[in-house]
C-alpha positions in Angstrom: 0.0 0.0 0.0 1.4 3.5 -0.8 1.4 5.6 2.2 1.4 9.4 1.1 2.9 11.9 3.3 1.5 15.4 2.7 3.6 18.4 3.9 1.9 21.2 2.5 0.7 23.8 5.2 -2.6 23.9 6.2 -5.1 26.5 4.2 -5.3 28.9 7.4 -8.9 29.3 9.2 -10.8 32.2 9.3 -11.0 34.3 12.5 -14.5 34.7 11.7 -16.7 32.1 10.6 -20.4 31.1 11.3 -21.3 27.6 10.0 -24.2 28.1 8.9 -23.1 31.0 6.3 -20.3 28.8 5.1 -22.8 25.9 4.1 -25.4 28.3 2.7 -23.4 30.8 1.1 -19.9 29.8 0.1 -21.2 28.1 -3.1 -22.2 29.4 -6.0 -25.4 27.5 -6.4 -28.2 29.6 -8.1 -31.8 29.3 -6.1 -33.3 27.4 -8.6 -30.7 24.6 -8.3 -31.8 21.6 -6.0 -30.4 21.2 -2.6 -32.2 18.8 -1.2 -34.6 16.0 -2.2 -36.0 13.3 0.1 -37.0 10.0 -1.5 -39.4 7.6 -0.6 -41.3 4.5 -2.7 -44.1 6.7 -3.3 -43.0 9.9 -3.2 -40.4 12.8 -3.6 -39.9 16.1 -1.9 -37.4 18.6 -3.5 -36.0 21.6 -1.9 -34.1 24.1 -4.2 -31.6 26.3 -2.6 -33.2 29.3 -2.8 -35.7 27.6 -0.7 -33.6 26.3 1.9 -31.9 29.7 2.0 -35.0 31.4 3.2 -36.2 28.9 5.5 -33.1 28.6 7.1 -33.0 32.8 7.7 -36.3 33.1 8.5 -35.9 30.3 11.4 -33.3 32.3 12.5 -35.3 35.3 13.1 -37.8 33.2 14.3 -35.5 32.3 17.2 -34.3 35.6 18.0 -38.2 36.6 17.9 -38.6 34.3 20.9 -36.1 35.8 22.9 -33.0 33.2 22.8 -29.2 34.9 23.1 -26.3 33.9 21.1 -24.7 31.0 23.0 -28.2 29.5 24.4 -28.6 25.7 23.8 -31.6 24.3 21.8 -32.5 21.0 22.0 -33.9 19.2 18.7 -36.0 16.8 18.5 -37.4 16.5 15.6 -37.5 13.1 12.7 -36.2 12.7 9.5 -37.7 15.5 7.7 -36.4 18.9 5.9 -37.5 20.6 9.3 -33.9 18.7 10.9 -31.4 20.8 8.8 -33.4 23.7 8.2 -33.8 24.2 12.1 -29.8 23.1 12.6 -29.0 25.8 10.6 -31.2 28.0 11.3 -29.9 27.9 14.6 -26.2 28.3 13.5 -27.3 30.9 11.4 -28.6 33.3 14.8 -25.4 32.5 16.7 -27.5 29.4 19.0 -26.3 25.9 19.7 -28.7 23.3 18.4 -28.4 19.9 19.9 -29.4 17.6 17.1 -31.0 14.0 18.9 -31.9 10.3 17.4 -35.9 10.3 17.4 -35.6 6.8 18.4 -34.4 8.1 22.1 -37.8 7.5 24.5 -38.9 10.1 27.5 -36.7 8.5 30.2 -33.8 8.5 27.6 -34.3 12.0 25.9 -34.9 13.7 29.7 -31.3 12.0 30.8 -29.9 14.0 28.6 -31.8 17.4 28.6 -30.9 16.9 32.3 -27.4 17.0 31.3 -27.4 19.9 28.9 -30.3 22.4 30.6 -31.4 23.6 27.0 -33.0 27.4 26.9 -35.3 25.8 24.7 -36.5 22.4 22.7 -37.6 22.5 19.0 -40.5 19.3 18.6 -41.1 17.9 15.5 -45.0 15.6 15.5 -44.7 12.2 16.9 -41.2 12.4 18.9 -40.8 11.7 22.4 -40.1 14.8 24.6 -38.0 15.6 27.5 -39.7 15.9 30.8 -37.5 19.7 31.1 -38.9 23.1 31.9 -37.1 24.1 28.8 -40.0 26.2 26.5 -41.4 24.5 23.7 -40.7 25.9 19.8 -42.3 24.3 16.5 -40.7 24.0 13.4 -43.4 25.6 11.4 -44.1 28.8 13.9 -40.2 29.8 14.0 -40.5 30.0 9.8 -43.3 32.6 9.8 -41.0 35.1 11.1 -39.2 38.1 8.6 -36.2 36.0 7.2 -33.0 37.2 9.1 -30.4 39.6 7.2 -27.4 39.4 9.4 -26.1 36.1 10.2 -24.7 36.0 13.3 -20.5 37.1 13.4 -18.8 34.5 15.4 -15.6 33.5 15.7 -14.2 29.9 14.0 -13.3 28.8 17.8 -17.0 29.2 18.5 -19.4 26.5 19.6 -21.8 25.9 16.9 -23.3 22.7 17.2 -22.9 19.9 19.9 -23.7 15.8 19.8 -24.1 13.5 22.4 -22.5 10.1 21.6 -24.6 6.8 22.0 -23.4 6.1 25.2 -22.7 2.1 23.9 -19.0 2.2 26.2 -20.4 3.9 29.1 -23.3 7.3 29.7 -23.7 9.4 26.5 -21.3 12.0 26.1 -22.3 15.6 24.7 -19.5 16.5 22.1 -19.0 20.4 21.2 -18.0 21.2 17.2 -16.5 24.6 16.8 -17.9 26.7 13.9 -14.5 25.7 12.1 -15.3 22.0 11.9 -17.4 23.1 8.4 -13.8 24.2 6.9 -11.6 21.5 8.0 -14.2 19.1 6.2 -13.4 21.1 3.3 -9.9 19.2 3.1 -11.5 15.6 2.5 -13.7 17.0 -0.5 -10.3 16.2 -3.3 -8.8 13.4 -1.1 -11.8 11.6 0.1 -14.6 11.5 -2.2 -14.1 13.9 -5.2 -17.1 16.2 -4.3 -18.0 18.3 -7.3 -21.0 20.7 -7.7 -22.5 19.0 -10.1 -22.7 15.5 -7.5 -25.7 13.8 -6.6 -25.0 12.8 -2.8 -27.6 9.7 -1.7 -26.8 9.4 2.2 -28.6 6.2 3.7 -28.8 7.3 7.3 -30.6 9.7 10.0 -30.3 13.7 10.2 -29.1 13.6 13.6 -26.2 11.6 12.9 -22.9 13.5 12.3 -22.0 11.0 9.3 -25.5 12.3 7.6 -25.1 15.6 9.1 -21.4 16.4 7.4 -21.0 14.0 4.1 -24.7 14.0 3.6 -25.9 17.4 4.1 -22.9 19.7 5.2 -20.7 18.8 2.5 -22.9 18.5 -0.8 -24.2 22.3 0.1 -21.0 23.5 0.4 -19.7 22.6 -2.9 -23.7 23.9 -4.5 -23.9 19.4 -5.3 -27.7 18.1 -4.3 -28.1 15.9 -1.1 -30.5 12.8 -1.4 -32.0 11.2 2.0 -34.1 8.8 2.3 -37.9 9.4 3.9 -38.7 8.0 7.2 -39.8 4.5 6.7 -38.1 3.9 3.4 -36.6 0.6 3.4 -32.7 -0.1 2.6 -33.9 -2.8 0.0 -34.8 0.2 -2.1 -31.8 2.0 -2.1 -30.3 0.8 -5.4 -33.3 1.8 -7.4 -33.9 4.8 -5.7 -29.7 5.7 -6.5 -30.8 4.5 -10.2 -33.8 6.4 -10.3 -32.4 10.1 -9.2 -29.1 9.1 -10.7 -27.0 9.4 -7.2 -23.2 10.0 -8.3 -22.1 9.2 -4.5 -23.8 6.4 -2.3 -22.5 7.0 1.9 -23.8 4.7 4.6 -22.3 2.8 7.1 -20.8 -0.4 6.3 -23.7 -2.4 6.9 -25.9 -0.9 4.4 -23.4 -2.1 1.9 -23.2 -5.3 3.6 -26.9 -5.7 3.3 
């Protein structure tokens, strides 16, 4: 196996850097280009990134509307829907924390770890178990009727702009803080991991609120202006090669067991 030993400096990181701008705004993607489209057996959602743009501002406002500061801690919980990213970002985007969560997690689970992180306030999605926390309660849909936000929040690369709790498989779950710099050092694996081009087609087999779907599935694709494909809730892996036929995927991710399988 050739082992290649890359000396080159670093490209240096920004002082100033929010997240969400980076993922939004750094590409050249027109609005009429798709972002996002979530696939089922039956049916197809698509999201264009003018779209996503103006959801994702407007939920900003729509959390500074409710009174949150930069810095508070929202905790998501919310299923495999466009509602995940476009709250995530929105969040980024208004200088907050969001704390993505599986939907799987039930009350006594999900409260564990609200207990742990004291949120200023939960975003819930229909149908997913909720924290028993004094936290206030947001909705997806009321946070995007605001005005859409202008200025995106200015905060520094070092920055905490998202956090994720680990399964807690070796021991409790763990709450693990990404710095709004973690978008550009993902920029490095784009030529030496996977090629990613604008013009991709990025089919990602797994949940929103894991970091694997988060980053190569979502994160990276808008970056680069390239289309992220999800699956819908439900959807089962069996249908994965025709649905990566059908919408002509250029990139399949998943863990290895999807491949197994």
């Amino acid at each position: 196996m050739l082992a290649v030993d890359d000396q080159r400096p670093c490209p240096k990181v920004p002082a100033r850097l929010n997240l969400a701008r980076h993922v939004l705004f750094s590409n050249s993607a027109p609005d009429d280009a798709i972002a996002l489209t979530v696939l089922g057996l039956d049916t197809t959602e698509v999201w264009r990134f003018g779209e996503l743009r103006h959801s994702v501002l407007a939920t900003a406002a729509g959390f500074v509307k409710s009174g949150l500061s930069a810095g508070d801690r929202i905790l998501m919980r919310i299923g495999n829907s466009p509602d995940f990213p476009v709250v995530f970002l929105g969040a980024i985007a208004a200088g907050l924390i969001p704390v993505p969560t599986s939907a799987a997690l039930g009350p006594s689970e999900i409260t564990r770890i609200a207990d742990m992180l004291s949120p200023d306030a939960i975003v819930a999605g229909p149908d997913i178990p909720l924290p028993d926390h004094r936290a206030p309660l947001l909705y997806p849909d009321q946070l995007a009727k605001a005005k859409p936000l202008t200025d995106l929040a200015d905060t520094l690369s070092d920055d905490p702009a998202y956090i994720v709790f680990t399964s807690g498989t070796s021991g409790g779950p763990m709450g693990v803080v990404h710095a709004h710099r973690a978008i550009w050092a993902r920029g490095m694996m784009f030529n030496g991991w996977y090629d990613l081009r604008s013009d991709d087609r990025m089919l990602h087999a797994g949940a929103f609120n894991w970091t694997f779907t988060l980053g190569t599935g979502l994160m990276d694709p808008w970056t680069k202006g390239a289309s992220a494909l999800v699956l819908a809730p439900g959807t089962p892996i069996d249908a994965l090669p025709q649905l990566a036929r059908e919408h002509e995927a250029t990139i399949i991710a998943g863990a290895p067991g999807v491949f197994r399988h």
